[in-house]
N, C-alpha and C positions, 0 to 999 in steps of 0.2 A: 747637167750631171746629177746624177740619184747619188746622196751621198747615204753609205749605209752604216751602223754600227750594230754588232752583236753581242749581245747577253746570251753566255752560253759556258757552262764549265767545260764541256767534253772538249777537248782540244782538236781530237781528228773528226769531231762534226764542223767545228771553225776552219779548217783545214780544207775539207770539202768543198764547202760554201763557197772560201775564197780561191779557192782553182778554179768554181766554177766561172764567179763572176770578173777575174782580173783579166778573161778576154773582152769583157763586154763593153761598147765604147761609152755606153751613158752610164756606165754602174760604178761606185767606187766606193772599196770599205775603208772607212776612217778610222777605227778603232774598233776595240773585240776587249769584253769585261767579262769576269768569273764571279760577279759577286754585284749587288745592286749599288752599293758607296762608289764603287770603281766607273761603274755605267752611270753615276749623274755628273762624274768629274769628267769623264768623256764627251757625255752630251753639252754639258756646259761649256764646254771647250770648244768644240766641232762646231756643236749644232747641227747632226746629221738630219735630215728630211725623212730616212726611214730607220726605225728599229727591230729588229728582231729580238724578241724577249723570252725569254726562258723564263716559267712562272716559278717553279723552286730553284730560289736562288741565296747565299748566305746572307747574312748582313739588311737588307731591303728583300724581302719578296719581287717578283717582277709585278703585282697586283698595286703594291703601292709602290714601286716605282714608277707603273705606267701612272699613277693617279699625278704623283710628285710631277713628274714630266712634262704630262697635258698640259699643268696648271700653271707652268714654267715656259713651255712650247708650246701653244697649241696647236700649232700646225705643224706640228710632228708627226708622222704618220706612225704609229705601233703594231704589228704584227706578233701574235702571242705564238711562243712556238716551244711547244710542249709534247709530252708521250701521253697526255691526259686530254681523256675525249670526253670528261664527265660533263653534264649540262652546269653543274653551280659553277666550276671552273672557267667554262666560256660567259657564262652570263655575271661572273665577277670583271673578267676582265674586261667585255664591254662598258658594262656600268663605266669601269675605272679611266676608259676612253680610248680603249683599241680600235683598230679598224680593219683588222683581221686575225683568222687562226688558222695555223698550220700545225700539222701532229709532224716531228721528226722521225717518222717511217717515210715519207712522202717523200717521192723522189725531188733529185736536187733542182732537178728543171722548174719543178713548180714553186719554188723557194723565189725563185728568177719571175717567175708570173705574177706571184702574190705581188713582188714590191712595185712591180712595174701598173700592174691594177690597181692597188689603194694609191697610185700617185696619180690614177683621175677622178681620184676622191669619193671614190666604191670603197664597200668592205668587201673582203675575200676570206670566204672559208675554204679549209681541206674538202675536196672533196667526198672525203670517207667520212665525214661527218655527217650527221643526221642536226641538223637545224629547223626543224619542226618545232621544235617547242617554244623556240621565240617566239612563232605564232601566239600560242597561248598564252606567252605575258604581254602581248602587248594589248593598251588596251583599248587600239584602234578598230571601229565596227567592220572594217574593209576584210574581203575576202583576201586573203594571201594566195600567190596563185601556188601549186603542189611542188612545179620543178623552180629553180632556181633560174636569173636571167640567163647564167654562161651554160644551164642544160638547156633553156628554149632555144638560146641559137645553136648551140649543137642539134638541138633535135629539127629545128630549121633546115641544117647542111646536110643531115642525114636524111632528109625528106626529098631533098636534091639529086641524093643520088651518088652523094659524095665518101669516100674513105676517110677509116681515120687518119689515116696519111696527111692525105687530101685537106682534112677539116683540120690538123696541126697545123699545116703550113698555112690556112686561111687565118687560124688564128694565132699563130707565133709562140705555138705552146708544143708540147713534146705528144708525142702517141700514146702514152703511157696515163698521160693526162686525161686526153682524149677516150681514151681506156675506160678508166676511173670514172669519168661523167655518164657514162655509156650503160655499167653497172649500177650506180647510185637511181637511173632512169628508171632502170626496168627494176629495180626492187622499191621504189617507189611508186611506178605505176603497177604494181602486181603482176608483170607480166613475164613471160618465161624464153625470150632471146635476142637475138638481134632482128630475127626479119619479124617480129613480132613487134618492136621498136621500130622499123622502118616502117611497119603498116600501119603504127600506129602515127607516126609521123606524119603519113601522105594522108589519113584520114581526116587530120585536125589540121592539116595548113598552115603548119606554122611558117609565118612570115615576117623578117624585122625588117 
């Protein structure tokens, strides 16, 4: 069982979340905090495996709460979940020991994605995120490759021959998702649609 707790003020984004997930057989939310003091007397209690963290939060920020927490759990998984797509915002709360972000525009299906991916101990970004520039801080000589792994096997399935339908249900994620990796592609590969994306798929091979 994925035990979950959220940091989050808005009540009917809490509310969402857990309609989503109390179908779900491996998911279960332990607890739900408005403020950082409230979310470490939770986790101390729980000890949930995954968090979703709201970065402006009263009392503790969610930056040093996720720091407090690692340092206390480390094998807590944290997922920062925020309206803020700024680079210092993500590359804080990495440092602080997240292992994902999601923007709370993003549909609720992908909320369900994120937790279920950082628990094979991957990081997961939003997809409408631009995550380039981690590149440039890091200061490994290795070439970073351009798409992300969840767009190369997309673009893999798509090379297939496959719908986004089709590639949701291969990968246990929503079409909307599927959507969203689809656009990130082509405006990262400079190119202008889908059968432009598909040509470019069958021409490089991509294959996992």
């Amino acid at each position: 069982m994925i035990t979950v707790a959220i940091a989050e003020d808005h009540q009917a984004l809490v509310d969402g979340i857990d309609l989503l997930l109390k179908y779900e057989e491996d998911v279960s939310i332990v607890g739900t905090a408005n403020d950082g003091e409230a979310l470490l007397d939770i986790v101390r209690l729980k000890q949930p495996k995954v968090i979703l963290m709201d970065i402006k939060m009263p009392k503790i920020d969610g930056i040093v709460a996720t720091r407090l927490i690692k340092k206390e759990f480390p094998h807590t998984k944290i997922i920062a979940f925020s309206m803020f797509d700024q680079e210092d915002a993500i590359s804080q709360m990495l440092k602080a020991g997240a292992t994902g972000y999601l923007l709370k525009n993003s549909p609720l299906e992908e909320v369900l994605h994120a937790i279920r991916h950082v628990m094979t101990g991957e990081t997961y970004f939003d997809s409408d995120i631009d995550v380039s520039f981690l590149t440039s801080e890091s200061t490994s000589s290795e070439k970073k490759p351009l798409l992300s792994k969840s767009e190369r096997e997309i673009l893999s399935l798509i090379g297939q021959g496959k719908t986004s339908s089709e590639i949701a249900a291969v990968r246990f994620t929503s079409v909307s998702t599927v959507e969203k990796h689809r656009k990130n592609m082509i405006r990262k590969l400079g190119i202008s649609g889908k059968g432009e994306l598909l040509r470019y798929a069958l021409e490089k091979k991509y294959d996992f």
